[in-house]
N, C-alpha and C positions, 0 to 999 in steps of 0.2 A: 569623311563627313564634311559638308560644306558648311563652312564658316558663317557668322553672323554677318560677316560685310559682306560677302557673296549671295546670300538670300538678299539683304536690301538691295545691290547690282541688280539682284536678278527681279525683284520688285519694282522697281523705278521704271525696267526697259519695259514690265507686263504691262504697266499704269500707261506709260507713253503710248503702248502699240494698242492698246486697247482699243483708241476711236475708231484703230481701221480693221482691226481683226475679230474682236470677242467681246461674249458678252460683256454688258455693263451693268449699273447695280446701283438702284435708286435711291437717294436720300432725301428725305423728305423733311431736309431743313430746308428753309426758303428764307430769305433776308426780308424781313420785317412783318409781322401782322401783329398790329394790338391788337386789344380788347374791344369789341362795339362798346361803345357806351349806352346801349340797350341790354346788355347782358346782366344787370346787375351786379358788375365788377366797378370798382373804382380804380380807375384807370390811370396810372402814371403818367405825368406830361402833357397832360394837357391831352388825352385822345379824342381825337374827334371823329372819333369811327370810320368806316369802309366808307369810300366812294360809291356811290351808283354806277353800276356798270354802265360802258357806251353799247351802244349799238352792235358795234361789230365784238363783243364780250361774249355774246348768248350763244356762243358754241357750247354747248354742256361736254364736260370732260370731268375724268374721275380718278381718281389714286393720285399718285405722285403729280403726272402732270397738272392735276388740281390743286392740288396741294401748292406747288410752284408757281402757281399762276397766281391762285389768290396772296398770298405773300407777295410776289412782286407787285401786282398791284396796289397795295398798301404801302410798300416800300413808297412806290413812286409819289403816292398823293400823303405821305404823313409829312407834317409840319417840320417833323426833327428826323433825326440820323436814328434810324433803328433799325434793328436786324431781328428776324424771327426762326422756330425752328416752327414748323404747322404738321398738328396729325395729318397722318393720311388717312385715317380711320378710326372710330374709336377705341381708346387704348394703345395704340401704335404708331410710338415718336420713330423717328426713323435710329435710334438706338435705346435701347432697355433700360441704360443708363443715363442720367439726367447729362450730369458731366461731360460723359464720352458722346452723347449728341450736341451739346453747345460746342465741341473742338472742331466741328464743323463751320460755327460760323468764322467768318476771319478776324482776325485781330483775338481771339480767345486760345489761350493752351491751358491745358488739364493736368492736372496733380492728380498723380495716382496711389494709393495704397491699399496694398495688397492685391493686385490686380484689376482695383478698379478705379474712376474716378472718380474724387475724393472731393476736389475744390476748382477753381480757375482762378486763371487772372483774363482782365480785360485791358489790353492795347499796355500790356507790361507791367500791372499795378495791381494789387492783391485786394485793393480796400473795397471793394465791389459791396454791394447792396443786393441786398436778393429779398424778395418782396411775394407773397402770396395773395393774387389779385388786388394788386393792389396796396398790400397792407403787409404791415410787418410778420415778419417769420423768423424763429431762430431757434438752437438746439441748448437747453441747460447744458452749461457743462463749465469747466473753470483751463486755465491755462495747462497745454498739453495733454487735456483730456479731446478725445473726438480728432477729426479729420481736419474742423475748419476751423479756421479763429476763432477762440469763443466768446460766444453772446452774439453769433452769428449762424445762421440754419448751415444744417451739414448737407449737400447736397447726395452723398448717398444714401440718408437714410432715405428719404421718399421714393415709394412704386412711381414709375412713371408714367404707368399705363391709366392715372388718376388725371394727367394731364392733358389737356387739348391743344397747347402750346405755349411757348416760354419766346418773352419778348427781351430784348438785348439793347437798352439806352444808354448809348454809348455820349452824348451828352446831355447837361440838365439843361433844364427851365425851370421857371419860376415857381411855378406849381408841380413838380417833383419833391418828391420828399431829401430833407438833404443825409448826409453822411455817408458819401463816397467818392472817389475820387478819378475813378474809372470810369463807371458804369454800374446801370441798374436790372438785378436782371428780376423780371417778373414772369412768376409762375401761373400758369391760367388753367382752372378748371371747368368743366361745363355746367353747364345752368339749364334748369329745362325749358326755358323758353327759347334756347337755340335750335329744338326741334319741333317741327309743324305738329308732332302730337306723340303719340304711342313710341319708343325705343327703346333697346333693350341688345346687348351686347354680352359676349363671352366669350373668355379666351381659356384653354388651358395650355401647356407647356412642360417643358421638362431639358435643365440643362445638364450638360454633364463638360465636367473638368478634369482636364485630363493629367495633371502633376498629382494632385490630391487622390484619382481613381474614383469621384464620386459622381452622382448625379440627383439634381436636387430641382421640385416642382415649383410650379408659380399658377396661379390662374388670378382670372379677374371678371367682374359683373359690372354692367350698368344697366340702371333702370330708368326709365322715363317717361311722366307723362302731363298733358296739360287736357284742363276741360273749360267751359263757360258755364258760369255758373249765374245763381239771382246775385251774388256778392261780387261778379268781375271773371275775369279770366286768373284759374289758380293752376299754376305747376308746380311738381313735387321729381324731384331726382337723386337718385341712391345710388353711388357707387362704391365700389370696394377692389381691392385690390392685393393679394398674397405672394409673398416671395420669399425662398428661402436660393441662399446660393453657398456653395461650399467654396475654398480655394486653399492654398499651400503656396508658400514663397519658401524659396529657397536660398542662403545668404551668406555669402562667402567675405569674411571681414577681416583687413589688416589694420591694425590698431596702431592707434596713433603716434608719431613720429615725434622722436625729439632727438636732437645735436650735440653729442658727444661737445660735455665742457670739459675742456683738459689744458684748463690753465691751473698757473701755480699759484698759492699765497706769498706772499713775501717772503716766509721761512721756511719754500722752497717743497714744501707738500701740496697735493691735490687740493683743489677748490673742491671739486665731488669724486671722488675715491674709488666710484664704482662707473662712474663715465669716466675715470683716466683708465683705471684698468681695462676696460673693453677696449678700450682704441690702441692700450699699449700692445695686445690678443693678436688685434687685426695689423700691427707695424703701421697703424696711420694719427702719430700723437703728432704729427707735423700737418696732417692734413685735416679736413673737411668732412665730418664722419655723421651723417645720420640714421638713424635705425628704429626701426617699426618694432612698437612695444609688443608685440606678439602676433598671434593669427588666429583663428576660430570661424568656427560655422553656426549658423544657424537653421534651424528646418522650422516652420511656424505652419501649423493645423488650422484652420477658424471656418467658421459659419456665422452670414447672415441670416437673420429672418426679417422681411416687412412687411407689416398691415396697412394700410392706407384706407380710411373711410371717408366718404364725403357726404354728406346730406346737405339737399338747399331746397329752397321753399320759394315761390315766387308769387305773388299774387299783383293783380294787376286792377281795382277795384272802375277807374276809370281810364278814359284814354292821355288824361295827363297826370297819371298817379302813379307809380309802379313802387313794389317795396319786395326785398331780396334779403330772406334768412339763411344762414350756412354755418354748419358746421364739420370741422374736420380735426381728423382724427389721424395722424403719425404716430404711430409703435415699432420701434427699433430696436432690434438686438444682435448685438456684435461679440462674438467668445473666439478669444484662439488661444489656443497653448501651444509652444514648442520646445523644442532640444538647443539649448546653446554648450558646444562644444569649445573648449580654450586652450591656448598654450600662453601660458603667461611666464614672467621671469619669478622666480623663487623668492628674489630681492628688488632693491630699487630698478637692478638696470637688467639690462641680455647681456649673458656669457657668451662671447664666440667661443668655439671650440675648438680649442690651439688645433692648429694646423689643418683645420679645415680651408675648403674654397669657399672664397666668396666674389662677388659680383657686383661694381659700384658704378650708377650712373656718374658722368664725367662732372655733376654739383657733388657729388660726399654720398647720395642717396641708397642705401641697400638696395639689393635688387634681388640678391641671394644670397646662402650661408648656411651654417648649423648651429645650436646654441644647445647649450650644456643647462643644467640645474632650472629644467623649465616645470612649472609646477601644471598637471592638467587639471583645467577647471569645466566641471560640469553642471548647468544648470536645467531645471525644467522647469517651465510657468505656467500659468493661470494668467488671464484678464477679460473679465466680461462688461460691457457697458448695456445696459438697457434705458433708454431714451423714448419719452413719451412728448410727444407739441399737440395740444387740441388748443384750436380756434374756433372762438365763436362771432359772429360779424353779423350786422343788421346793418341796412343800404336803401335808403329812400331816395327816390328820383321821383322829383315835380316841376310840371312846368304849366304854372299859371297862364302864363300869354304864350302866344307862337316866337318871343322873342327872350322871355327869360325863363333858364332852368336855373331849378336851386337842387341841390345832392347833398344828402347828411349820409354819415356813415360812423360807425360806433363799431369796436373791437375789442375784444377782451381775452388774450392766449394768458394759457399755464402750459407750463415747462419744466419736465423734472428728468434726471438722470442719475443713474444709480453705478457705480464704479467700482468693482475689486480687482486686487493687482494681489498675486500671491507667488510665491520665489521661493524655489528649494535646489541650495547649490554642494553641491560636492568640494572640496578643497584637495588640491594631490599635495603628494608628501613632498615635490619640489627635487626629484631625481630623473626626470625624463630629458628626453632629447628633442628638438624640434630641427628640421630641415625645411627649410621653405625658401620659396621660387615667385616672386612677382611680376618675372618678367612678360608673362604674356596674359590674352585679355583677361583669362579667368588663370586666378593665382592659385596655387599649388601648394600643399607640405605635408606631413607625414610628423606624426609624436610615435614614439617609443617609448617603454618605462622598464625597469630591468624587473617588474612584479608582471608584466603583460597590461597593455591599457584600458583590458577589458576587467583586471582584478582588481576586486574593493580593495586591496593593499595598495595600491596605487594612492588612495584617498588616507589620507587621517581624521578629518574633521567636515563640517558644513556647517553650514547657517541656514533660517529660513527669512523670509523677507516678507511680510503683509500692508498693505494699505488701502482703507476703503472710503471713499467719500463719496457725497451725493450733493446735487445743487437743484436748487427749485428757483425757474427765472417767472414773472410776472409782467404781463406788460396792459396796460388799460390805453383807448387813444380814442378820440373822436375828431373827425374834422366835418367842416359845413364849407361848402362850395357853393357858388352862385355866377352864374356867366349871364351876360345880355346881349342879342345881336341887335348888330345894326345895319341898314343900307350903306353902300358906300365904299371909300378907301378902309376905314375902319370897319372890319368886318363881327368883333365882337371885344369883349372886357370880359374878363372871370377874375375873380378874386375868393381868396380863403381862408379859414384859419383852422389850425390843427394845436392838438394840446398832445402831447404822450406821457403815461409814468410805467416805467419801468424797472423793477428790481431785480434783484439776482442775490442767493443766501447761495455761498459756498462751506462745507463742513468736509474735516478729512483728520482723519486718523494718523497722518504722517504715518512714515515708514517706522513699522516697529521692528526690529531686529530681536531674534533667537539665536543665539550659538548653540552647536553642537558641539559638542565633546570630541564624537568620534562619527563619522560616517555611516547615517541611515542606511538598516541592510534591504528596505524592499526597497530593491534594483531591479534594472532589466536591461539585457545587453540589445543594444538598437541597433540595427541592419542600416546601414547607408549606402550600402551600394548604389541604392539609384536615386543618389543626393543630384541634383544637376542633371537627369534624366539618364545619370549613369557617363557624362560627360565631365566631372570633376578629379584631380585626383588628390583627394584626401582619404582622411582615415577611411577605410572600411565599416568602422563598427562603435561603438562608445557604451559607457559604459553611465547609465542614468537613473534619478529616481524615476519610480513606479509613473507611467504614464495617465492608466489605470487611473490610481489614486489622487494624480494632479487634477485631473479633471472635476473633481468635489473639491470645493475649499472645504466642506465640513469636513468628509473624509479625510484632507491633508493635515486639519490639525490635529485629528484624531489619530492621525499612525504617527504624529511626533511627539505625541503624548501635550500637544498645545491647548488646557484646558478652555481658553473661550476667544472669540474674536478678536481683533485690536479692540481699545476705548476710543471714545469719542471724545476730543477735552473741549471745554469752553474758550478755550483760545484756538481750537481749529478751524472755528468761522469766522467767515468774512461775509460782510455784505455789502454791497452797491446799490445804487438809486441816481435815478436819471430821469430828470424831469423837464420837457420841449415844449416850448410854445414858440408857434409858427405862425404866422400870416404872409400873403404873398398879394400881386397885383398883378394880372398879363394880359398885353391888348394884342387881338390879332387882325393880320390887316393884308390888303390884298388890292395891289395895285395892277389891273389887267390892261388897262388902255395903255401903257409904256412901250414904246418900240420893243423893248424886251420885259415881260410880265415880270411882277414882282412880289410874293408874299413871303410869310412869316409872323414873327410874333414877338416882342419885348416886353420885357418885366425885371419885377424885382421879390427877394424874397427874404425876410425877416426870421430869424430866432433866437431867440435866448438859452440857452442850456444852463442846468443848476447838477451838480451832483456832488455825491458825498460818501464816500469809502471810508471803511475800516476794516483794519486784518492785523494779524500778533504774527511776529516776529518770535518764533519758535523755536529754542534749543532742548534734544533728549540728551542724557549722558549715559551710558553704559554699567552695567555695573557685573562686575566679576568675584564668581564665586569661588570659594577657597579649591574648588578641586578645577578652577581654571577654567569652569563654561562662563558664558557671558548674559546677559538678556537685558532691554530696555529697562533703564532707572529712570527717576523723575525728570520732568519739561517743564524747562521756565521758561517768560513770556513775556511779551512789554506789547503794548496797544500804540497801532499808529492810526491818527485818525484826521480826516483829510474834506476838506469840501473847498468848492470851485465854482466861480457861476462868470460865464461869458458870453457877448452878442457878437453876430453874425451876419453880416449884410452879402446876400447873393447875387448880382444882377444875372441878367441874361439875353442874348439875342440869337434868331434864329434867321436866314434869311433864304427864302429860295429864288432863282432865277430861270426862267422856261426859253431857252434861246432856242428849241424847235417842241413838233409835239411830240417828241421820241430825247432830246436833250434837254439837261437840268444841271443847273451846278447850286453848289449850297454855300451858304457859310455861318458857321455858328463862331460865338463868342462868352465866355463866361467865368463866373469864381463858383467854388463848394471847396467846403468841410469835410474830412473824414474825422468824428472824433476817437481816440484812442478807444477801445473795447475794454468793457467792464472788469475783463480776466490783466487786463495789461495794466490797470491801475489799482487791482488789487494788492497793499503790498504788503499781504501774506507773506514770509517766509520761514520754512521749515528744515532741520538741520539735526541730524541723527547723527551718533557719532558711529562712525563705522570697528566692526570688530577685528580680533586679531588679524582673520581672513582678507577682509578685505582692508588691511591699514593699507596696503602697497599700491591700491589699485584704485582706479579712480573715481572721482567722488563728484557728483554734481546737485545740483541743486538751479529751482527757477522761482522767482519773485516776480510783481510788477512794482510800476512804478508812479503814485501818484501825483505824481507831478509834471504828470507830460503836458504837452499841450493840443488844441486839433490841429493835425495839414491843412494846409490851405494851399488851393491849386487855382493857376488862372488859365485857363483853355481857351487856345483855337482850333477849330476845326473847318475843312473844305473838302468839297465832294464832285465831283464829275458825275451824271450816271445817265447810260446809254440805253435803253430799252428798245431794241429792235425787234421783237416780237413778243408774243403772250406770254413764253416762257425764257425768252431769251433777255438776257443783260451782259452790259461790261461796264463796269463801274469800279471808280478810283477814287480814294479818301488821304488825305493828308492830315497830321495831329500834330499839339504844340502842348506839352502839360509844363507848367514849372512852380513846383511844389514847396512850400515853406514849410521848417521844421515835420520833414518827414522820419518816423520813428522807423527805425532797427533794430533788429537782434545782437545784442552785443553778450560778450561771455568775460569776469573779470574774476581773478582769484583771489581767494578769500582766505586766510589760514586761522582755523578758531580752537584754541585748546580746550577742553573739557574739563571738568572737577579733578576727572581723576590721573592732571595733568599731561593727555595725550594731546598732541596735536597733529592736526588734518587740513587737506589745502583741499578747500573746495570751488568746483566752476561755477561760479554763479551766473546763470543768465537770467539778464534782463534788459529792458527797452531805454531806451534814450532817442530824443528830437536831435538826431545826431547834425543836421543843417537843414540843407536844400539839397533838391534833386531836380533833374529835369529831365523829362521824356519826348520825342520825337518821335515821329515812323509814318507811313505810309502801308495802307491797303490796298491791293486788288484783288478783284472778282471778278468769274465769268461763269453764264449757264447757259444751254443753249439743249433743245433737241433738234436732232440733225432730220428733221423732216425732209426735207429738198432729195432727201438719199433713197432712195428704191425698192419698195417689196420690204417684207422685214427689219430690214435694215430702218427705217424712218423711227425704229423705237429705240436707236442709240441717241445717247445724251451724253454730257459731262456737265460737270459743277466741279468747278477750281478756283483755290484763292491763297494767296501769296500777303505775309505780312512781314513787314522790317519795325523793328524796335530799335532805338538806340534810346540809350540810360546813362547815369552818373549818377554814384551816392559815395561819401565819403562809408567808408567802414568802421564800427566804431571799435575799433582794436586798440587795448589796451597795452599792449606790447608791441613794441619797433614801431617802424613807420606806417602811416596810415595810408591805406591804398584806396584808388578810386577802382570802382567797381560798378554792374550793373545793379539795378534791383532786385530785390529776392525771388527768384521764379520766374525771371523773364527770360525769356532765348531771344536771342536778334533776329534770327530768321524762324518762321513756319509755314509750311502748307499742306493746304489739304490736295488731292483729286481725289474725285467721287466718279466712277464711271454707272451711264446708268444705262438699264433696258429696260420698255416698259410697253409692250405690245400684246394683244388678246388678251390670252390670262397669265400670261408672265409680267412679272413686275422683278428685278434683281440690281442690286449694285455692289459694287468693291471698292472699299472706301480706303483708303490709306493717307496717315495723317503722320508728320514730321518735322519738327523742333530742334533746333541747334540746342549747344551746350548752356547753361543757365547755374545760376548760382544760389544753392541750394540755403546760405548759410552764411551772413557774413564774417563769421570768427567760431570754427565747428572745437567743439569740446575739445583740447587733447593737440588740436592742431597750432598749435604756435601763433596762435590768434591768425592764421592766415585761413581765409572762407573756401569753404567747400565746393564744389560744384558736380553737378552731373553733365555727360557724355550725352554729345545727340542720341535722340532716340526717335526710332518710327514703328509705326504699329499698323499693320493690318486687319480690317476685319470687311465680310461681307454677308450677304443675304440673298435668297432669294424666296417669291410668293409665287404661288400658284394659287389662281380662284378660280376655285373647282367652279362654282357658283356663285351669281353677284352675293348671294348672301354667306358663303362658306370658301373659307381661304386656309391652305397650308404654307406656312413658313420655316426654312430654314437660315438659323444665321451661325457664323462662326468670330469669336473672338481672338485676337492676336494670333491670327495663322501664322506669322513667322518667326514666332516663338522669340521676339525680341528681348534680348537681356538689357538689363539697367544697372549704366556703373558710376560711380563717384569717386571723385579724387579729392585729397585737402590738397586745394589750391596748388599745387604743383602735379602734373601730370606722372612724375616717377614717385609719385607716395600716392597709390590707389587707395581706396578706402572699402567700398562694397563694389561685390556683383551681385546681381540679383534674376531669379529667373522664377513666374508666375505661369498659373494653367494657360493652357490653349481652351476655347470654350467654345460647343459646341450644343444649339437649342434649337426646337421644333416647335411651333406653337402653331395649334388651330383656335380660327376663330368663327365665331358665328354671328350674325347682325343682322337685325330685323324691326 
């Protein structure tokens, strides 16, 4: 079987040979298109709509190549540095997934989970802004609930076939909304005045996954139309959008590592008794011993579903009046359940197995071995999220003279998400064997028990685990805009002001814990043979509660005889409130008679922020009943309550330079805020005492912290950009960020006794303005179709782009020295090639996209405060169209053809942490438009 590195070998040479041999495979992202400011969208940054085509423009061209053409021309004539991804049709980004289409522009890499993409970072920096024309968008949800930061839009929940294109503001200005630090990326819907009149679009589909064995549908509608009426010109447009996707991850985990202490006390006994013994096991009390707290799998089930509705309303009553209703509508549903399979130690530490082999990297690190008195743990769960965002938005555009426009716009989202986590674990009686092998890419081991590890005898007891909470976020905002032109070097003034309030009510049930007695008997013995597609070797089979039955939370409390849900207490909520007032000022200006032309635009931009948090700090205690089961006793509770109010001064400059009419360099200059996220100054915290079961095993817990402050970043930017033809470019970008009091993940330990005098060391994570940071890197880009070539041939193309990131951020580790490290999520190197072909009725490309290793975590639970990281990783996917008819197209696309695995280490490469391996995805989609 060929290895993972020999499929990317053998991917790399396909991608290189491709311009001279085989087909290629269109993407129809294209570096930059706003919004017209005729669309009735409210436009970040200042847009000042498309260019007028030249003369030599009016070649009419269609799909991709249109697609690419109009984006670069935008690129070239917008004010600032932006990057776009453009339908080529409606409904159809050039990937299904919002995420996994922005990894195409450069300087952007994608967070994945569960095989899709989940979130981004922009030019290495997480704090990103994501913007629904315009205007704010974001998913209820509180910390470690969802995909993305919370009190920020999930980028998977949204159909993407709802969208006409997504803009990438990779620096601000004045009139940008602030709180980001990267970049902004704005989502764009259609309006029906972007069509001449009657439209109407549909798509149906069907994917299938091939680890999971499923196949699951999607379709989507648009409608459109505009008439003249005695009241003005009125257009009405209706779209929608459905998707359900199935997948399975598969997850092979070695648990966290810690360092045999085997020193003495003064009177010549053990410090810890159970790390001297082990080392004395292995004959290494003189040496350097670390050892991985056990091993286990996991197999995870899940399904999405997405709705996407759009309605907008346009009327037009004069020709200097236009006013723009919209409303939309996101419904999100996310469920998985899976098998977690364990070998854990019976006690605090691992028994080697007198006279067994073991295997040690040249630092103390296990690598292999066997261990005695290992207990198997088996868990099955539940988690479903259901997440709802409707916007409602009204957008007037007037313009009294030919020389001033004034823009009001008014916004009002609700936000709500609904969350249950439900856990039923098995406990072994602490007499098995464990064998296990780390040494190669995907780790290895095998348990044994002398009952067999498929027999409830193996188990004596379990526990169940529930929590359910739900948050409702509110945001109300209006702003009034007014620009004026003028003749001359100064070409215009706009000035604005914006107000926003925004709330967030978080409620949660904390983790309620049940003991079992004895071990729940509906079981079922689960086949793993084709765990890792039959490429693992681990156990064969395990031995789990009812699958069945996990999949009801009502049904699961009903077969453990659990009379009613967790409670909701009054100290489970928290709430936030954030309230913005903005004005800004920006003149634009345009100096063409200079040996070399010069425009741009300078400003400044004002805010004030007020907020105010409260959240309880939550202890449950345990309580044990005389024949020795356990179940939650009473939570006490103490109020922290917290408000903050600080200004904000922006500047900004933007400059272009025209040194040919095919050459342009830029340079931008500037400050912005990210401020801390609603979830991260919540400071909630919640703390269950853990049962018999799990006292040995470890215990974590997450808070915010209200007391952070914003980042504050001062940015330069400079840009080269060559456009040698309609669809061709090579362009080059350099970045300067350097960040004050940028906040991290940090984990510190906490040990809190109970009533009923037990005590428990628990992980706390949470955030701290751990210093400064600074970011650096450079971009390039190129696109080109190869016309000049022969016959057939003139429909190969490529789109390539190459990013370097360099970072520093202190780590905020609690324990030993403090290491400098990258930011969370950023890889130093990535690139895309996109190869494309796009001739008659073929249209096809092979996109492959790849990111060095990046650091997942600066201080991972369990790991010795030292940060996580994951292993390069590259992903294939491609597509091809056939149109049968300019009005009827068939699509085929595939996801992660090279079935790329995902691994992570704690911060030393010989203590792996996860493997991971996700569907291969294979979809057909017809469409029809007219």
């Amino acid at each position: 079987m060929m290895s993972l590195t020999a499929w990317n070998i053998r991917a790399s040479r396909l991608l290189l040979g491709c311009s001279a041999v085989a087909l290629f495979a269109a993407g129809a992202q294209a570096q930059a298109a706003p919004a017209s400011t005729d669309s009735g969208t409210t436009a970040p940054s200042g847009d000042q709509g498309q260019a007028a085509p030249t003369p030599g423009d009016t070649i009419v061209v269609t799909g991709v190549r249109a697609s690419l053409q109009s984006a670069q021309n935008i690129k070239r004539n917008s004010p600032q540095i932006v990057d776009s991804i453009v339908a080529e049709d409606i409904g159809k980004l050039p990937d299904r997934n919002i995420a996994e289409a922005l990894q195409r522009i450069s300087g952007i890499q994608v967070q994945r989970t569960y095989g899709e993409g989940s979130s981004v970072q922009i030019r290495g920096l997480t704090q990103v802004r994501t913007e629904l024309n315009g205007r704010d968008i974001f998913t209820a949800s509180a910390a470690g609930e969802g995909t993305s930061p919370a009190g920020t839009f999930s980028l998977e929940d949204m159909p993407s076939e709802l969208l006409a294109g997504i803009d990438v503001y990779k620096n601000p200005s004045a009139d940008l909304i602030e709180d980001q630090l990267s970049g902004t990326i704005n989502l764009r819907t259609r309006k029906p005045f972007d069509f001449n009149g009657f439209k109407i679009a549909a798509s149906v589909g069907n994917t299938y996954y091939d680890l999971v064995k499923k196949s699951k549908p999607s379709a989507s509608l648009l409608v459109s139309d505009r008439w003249d009426t005695g009241i003005g010109e009125i257009g009405v447009l209706v779209s929608a959008s459905y998707q359900r996707t199935a997948f399975r991850q598969d997850t092979i985990s070695t648990e966290p590592f810690n360092t045999l202490d085997t020193s003495l006390k003064a009177d010549g006994t053990p410090t810890n008794q159970a790390d001297y013994d082990a080392a004395s096991a292995l004959g290494r009390l003189d040496q350097t011993t670390t050892l991985a707290h056990g091993t286990g799998i996991g197999e995870v089930y899940g399904d999405r579903r997405r709705f996407g509705l759009d309605a907008s309303v346009q009327w037009k009553p004069t020709d200097t009046l236009e006013l723009t209703g919209e409303v939309f509508r996101n419904d999100y549903k996310f469920r998985f359940d899976d098998y977690s399979y364990f070998a854990e130690p019976f006690g605090t530490q691992m028994s080697p197995a007198p006279g067994a082999a073991f295997t040690f990297a040249p630092n103390g690190d296990v690598i292999s071995g066997t261990y005695n008195d290992i207990a198997v743990a088996a868990n099955t769960s539940l988690e479903t999220r259901h997440s709802r965002t409707t916007d409602y938005s009204l957008n007037a555009k007037w313009k009294p003279t030919d020389r001033l426009t004034i823009t009001a716009d008014g916004q009002y989202v609700d936000a709500k998400t609904q969350d249950v986590r439900s856990i039923i674990g098995l406990n072994g009686v602490g007499d098995g064997t464990l064998v296990q092998d780390i040494s190669g890419s995907t780790p290895a081991f095998s348990i044994t028990t002398p009952e067999g590890a498929t027999n409830l005898a193996s188990y004596n007891a379990g526990f169940y685990l529930d929590d359910l909470n739900h948050a409702r976020a509110k945001d109300k905002a209006v702003r009034l805009d007014a620009e004026y032109r003028f003749d001359g070097i100064l070409q215009s003034v706009k000035a604005g002001f914006r107000y926003a309030d925004r709330s967030n009510v978080f409620s949660d049930t904390g983790y309620r814990y049940v003991g079992l007695a004895t071990a729940p008997t509906n079981t079922e013995v689960v086949d793993l043979g084709d765990f890792f597609r039959g490429d693992a070797s681990i156990p064969s089979e395990g031995l789990f509660f009812s699958r069945d039955t996990t999949l009801s939370y009502a049904d699961t409390l009903s077969s453990l005889g659990i009379p009613s849900p967790a409670t909701y207490l009054p100290s489970g909520t928290s709430t936030q409130s954030q309230k913005t007032y903005a004005g800004y000022v920006t003149a634009f200006f345009k100096a063409d008679r200079l040996p070399v032309p010069i425009d741009g635009n300078v400003g400044v931009r004002f805010v004030r922020t007020q907020q105010a948090i409260t959240g309880y700090y939550q202890q449950t205690d345990l309580i044990t009943a005389p024949d020795g089961s356990q179940s939650t006793g009473a939570t006490t509770s103490s109020l922290v309550d917290f408000a903050n109010s600080y200004n904000s001064w922006l500047p900004s400059l933007n400059l272009r330079a025209h040194l040919t009419d095919k050459l342009q360099l830029r340079f931008a200059a500037s400050k912005n805020i990210s401020r801390p996220s609603l979830s991260q100054l919540n400071p909630a915290l919640t703390i269950t005492e853990p049962g018999k079961a799990q006292i040995n095993q470890e215990h974590d817990t997450t808070g915010g912290n209200p007391y952070l402050k914003p980042m504050k970043s001062t940015n330069l930017d400079v840009s080269a950009e060559w456009y040698f033809s309609r669809t061709g470019s090579l362009t080059a970008a350099g970045f300067y960020k350097d960040i004050k009091d940028y906040i991290q993940t940090g984990i510190s330990p906490r040990d809190v006794t109970f009533t009923d005098g037990v005590t428990a060391t628990y992980n706390v994570t949470s955030y701290s303005n751990v210093a400064d940071a600074k970011v650096k890197g450079f971009e390039l880009s190129y696109q080109q179709f190869f016309d000049f070539l022969p016959g057939a041939l003139k429909g190969l193309g490529l789109q390539a782009n190459f990013t370097y990131v360099d970072s520093k951020a202190p780590s905020p580790a609690t324990e030993g020295p403090v290491h400098d490290v990258s930011l969370e999520g950023l890889s130093k190197y990535n690139y895309n090639i996109v190869g494309i072909y796009e001739r008659g009725k073929i249209s096809a490309r092979v996109a492959y996209n790849w990111r060095s290793q990046f650091l997942v975590t600066t201080s991972g639970n369990g790991s010795g405060n030292l940060p996580v990281f994951e292993k390069p990783f590259g992903q294939m996917d491609a597509s091809i169209t056939f149109n049968v008819t300019p009005h009827f197209s068939l699509t085929l696309n595939g996801v992660n053809l090279l079935n790329t695995m995902t691994s992570t280490y704690y911060g030393i490469k010989t203590r792996p942490r996860d493997a991971i391996v996700n569907d291969r995805q294979i979809s057909g989609v017809a469409k029809i438009t007219f």
